[in-house]
N, C-alpha and C positions, 0 to 999 in steps of 0.2 A: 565193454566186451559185448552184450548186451546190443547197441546201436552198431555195432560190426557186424553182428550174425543177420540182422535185420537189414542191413545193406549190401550184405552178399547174397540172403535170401531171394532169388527174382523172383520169384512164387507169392511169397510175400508182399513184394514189391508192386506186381501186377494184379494182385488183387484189389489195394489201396487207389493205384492208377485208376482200375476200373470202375471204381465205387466213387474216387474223386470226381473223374470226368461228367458220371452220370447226377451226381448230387448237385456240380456246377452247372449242368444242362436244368436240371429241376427248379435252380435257384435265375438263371439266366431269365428261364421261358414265366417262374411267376413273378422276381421281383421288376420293377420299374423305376429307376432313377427319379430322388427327390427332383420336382419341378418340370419334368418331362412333360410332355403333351397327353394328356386322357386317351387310353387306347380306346378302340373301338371296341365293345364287349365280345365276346367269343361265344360262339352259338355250342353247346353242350350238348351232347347226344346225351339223346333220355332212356337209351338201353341200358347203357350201365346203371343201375340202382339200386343196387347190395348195400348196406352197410358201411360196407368200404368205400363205395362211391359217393354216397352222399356223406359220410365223413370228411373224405376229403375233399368235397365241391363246397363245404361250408368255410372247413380252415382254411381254404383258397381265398376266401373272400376277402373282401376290404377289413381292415381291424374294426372299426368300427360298427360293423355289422356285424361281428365274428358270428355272438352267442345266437344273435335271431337268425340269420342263414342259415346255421345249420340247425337250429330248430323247426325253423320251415323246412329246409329239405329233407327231415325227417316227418314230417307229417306230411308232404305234398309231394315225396318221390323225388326230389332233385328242383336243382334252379335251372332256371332255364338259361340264365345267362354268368357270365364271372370274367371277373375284372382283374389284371393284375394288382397285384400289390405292391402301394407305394414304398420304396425303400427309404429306411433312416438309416440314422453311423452306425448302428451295432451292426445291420444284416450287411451293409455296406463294405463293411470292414473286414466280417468274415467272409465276403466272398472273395474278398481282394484275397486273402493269408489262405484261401482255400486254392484259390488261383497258383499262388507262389507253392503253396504244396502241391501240388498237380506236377508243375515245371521240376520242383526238386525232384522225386520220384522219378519222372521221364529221365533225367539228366544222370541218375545215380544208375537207373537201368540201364542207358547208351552207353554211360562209362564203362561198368561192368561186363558189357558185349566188346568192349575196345579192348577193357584188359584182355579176354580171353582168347581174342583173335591176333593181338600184336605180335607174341612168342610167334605164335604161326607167318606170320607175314615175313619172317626175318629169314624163314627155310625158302619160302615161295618165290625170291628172287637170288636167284645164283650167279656163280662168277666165271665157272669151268663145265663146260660140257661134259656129260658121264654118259657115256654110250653104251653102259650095262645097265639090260633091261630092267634088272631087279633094283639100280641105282633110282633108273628114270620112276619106277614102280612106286618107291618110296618116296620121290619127290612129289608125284599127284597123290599120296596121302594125306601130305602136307594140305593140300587144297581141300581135297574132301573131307580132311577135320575141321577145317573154315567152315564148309557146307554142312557140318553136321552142328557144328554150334551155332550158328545162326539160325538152323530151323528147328534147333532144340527152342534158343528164344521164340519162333515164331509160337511151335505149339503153348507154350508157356502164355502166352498173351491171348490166341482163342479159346485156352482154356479157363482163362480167370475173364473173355468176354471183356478184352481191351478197345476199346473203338479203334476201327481199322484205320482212321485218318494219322490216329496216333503210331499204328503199328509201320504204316506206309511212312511217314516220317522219321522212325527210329532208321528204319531199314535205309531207307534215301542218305540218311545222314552216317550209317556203318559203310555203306557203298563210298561214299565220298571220302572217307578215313580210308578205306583201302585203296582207292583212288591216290589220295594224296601220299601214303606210306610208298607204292610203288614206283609212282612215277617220279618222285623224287629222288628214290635209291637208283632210277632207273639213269638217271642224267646225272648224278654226284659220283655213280660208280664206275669208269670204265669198264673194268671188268664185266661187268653186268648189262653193259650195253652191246651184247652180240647176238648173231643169229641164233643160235642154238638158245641161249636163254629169252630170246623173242618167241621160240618156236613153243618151250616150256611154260613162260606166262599163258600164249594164246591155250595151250591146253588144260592150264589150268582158270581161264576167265570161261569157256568154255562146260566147265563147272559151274561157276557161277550163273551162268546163261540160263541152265538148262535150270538151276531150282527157282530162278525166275520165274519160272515157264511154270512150273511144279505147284510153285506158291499160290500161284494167280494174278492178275494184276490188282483184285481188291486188298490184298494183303499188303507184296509190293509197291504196288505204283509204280511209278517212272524211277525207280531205283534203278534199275542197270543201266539209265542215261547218266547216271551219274558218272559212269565207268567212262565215257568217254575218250576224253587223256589219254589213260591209258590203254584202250581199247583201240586208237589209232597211233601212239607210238610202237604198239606194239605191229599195228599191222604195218608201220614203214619199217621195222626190222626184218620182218619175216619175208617180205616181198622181193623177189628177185629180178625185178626189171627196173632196180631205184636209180643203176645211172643212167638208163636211158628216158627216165620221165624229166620234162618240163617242171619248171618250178609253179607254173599254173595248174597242171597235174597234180602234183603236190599236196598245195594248200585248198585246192577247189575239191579234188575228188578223193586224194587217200587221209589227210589230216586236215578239213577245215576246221576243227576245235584248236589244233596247234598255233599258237601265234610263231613270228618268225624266228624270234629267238629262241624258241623251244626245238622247231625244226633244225636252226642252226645246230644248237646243243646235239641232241641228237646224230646229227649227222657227223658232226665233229668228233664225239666218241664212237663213234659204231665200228665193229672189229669183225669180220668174218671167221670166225673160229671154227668154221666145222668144214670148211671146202679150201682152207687157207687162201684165201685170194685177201692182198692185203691193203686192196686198195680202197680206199675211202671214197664215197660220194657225200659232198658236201655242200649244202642248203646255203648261196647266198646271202649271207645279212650284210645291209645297208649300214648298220650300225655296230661295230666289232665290240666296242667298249658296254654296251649295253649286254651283249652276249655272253662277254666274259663275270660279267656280276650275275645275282643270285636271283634275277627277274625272270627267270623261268621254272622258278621253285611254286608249286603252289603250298597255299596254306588250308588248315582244317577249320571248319566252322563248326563252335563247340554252341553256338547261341542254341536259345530255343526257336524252334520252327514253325510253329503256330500258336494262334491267339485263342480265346474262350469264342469269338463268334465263329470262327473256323469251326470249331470243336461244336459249338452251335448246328451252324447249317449244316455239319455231314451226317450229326445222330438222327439216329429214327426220332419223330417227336413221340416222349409218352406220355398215356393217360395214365394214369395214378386208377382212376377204377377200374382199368381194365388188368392191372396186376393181380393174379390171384394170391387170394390168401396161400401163406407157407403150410404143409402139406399137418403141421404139427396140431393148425387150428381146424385146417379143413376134414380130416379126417377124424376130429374128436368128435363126438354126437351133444356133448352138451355144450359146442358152438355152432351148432346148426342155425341161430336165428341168424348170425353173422351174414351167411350164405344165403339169406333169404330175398328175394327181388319183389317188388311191389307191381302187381298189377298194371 
């Protein structure tokens, strides 16, 4: 009961994330793979020299110097220079099992963004036009509770101080779940394949657009390219000059994401339901039998999306002296030497 509460918790969840991420950046930037090549030493700014700094410029060092480094950097204000440290199997090992807890966490937090938005995603494509305002009114609530829980997660993750690489990848990979839910109900369901519900998704991706825009792109990233797909079967629904375009028109300027068989699909269900005109325009395929099977279904990608150097290269790198002490020590008076800097 206990590991339930703790996995529905995202609060919880993202605070681990973010303490994970950063403990793996810490362990990345000092250990070094048994056998690797001798890095080149790192020049140490000799501002920092608190306490704290020369603390932890000693336990940085090689093991074998542990005790005398940081005894000199205590009598001589800091080293001047530090080395990473060689890795063996224990630190080796825990960094690997630190890794794999990183991805779980990611993975239990994407899921639990999945669950909460699916329920929703099953209102957000419909079968029958409703021309009453208060009908139409309650179906873009449907969308705006999508939009209010995904930036319930967003604030949840700046607030527990998630690294944005990972938060741009949660998001890229939710975008692509609604991507894939849509446009598959969108080609399995006749019903669902008419103008009037083309004209209802764009108003509600349109939503989606707009907290893109809200969010930022360091949050986001290229999350609403995700949308793709369905961002352009949606726009050959809604388009009303689709028997008079060319099939190069088509695939070049309104769906170049579309492959043919998706176009075909498409065009083979599409229903005019709001002007009754009942005639179908229909996408050429060269190939019928490939059409009629299920190769225009996409699928969801559940994998993890980034690596530890990914996660490497996008954090800020940090100094260990330059973190100030917690507000419990700094404001006591009888840890004042703590706080003390050397000449």
């Amino acid at each position: 009961m206990g590991c339930r509460k703790v996995q529905d918790n995202n609060d919880v969840l993202a605070y681990w994330l973010s303490n994970s991420s950063t403990l793996l950046l810490l362990l990345q930037h000092t250990l070094k793979a048994t056998g690797a090549a001798n890095l080149t030493p790192q020049r140490q700014r000799s501002a920092s020299t608190s306490l704290f700094g020369r603390m932890s410029q000693g336990l940085r060092a090689s093991p074998q110097c542990a005790g005398f480094s940081f005894l000199n950097s205590w009598i001589l204000g800091g080293l001047d220079e530090l080395r990473q440290v060689e890795a063996k199997y224990p630190a080796l090992l825990f960094k690997q099992q630190l890794t794999a807890f990183l991805e779980k966490i990611y993975g239990m937090i994407r899921d639990n963004l999945k669950k909460e938005i699916s329920p929703l995603l099953g209102f957000c494509i419909r079968g029958r036009a409703q021309a009453n305002a208060v009908a139409q009114q309650a179906l873009i609530a449907h969308w705006q509770s999508i939009v209010k829980c995904i930036d319930n997660y967003l604030k949840i993750m700046r607030a527990n101080h998630v690294p944005p690489l990972l938060v741009c990848k949660l998001f890229a990979q939710i975008f692509s779940f609604i991507k894939v839910q849509l446009f598959n109900s969108l080609l399995l369901r006749r019903e669902c394949c008419s103008l009037s519900n083309g004209e209802y998704l764009k108003a509600g991706l349109a939503e989606l657009e707009q907290w893109c825009h809200d969010a930022t792109k360091e949050f986001v990233g290229l999350a609403w390219d995700e949308m793709k797909h369905i961002r352009q079967a949606v726009g050959f629904l809604v388009i009303h000059q689709k028997p008079k375009m060319t099939l190069k028109e088509i695939t070049n300027d309104l769906c170049p994401v579309l492959s043919i068989q998706e176009l075909y699909r498409i065009s083979t269900m599409y229903w005019d339901d709001k002007y009754g005109n009942c005639c179908l325009y229909m996408v050429p395929c060269k190939d019928s039998n490939n059409a009629i099977s299920s190769s225009f279904l996409l699928d969801d990608d559940s994998s993890i999306p980034f690596t530890v150097d990914d996660i490497f290269k996008s954090m800020q790198h940090i100094e260990v002296p330059d973190i100030d002490p917690p507000p419990l020590i700094r404001e006591n008076l009888g840890f004042t030497f703590l706080l003390q800097r050397s000449e």
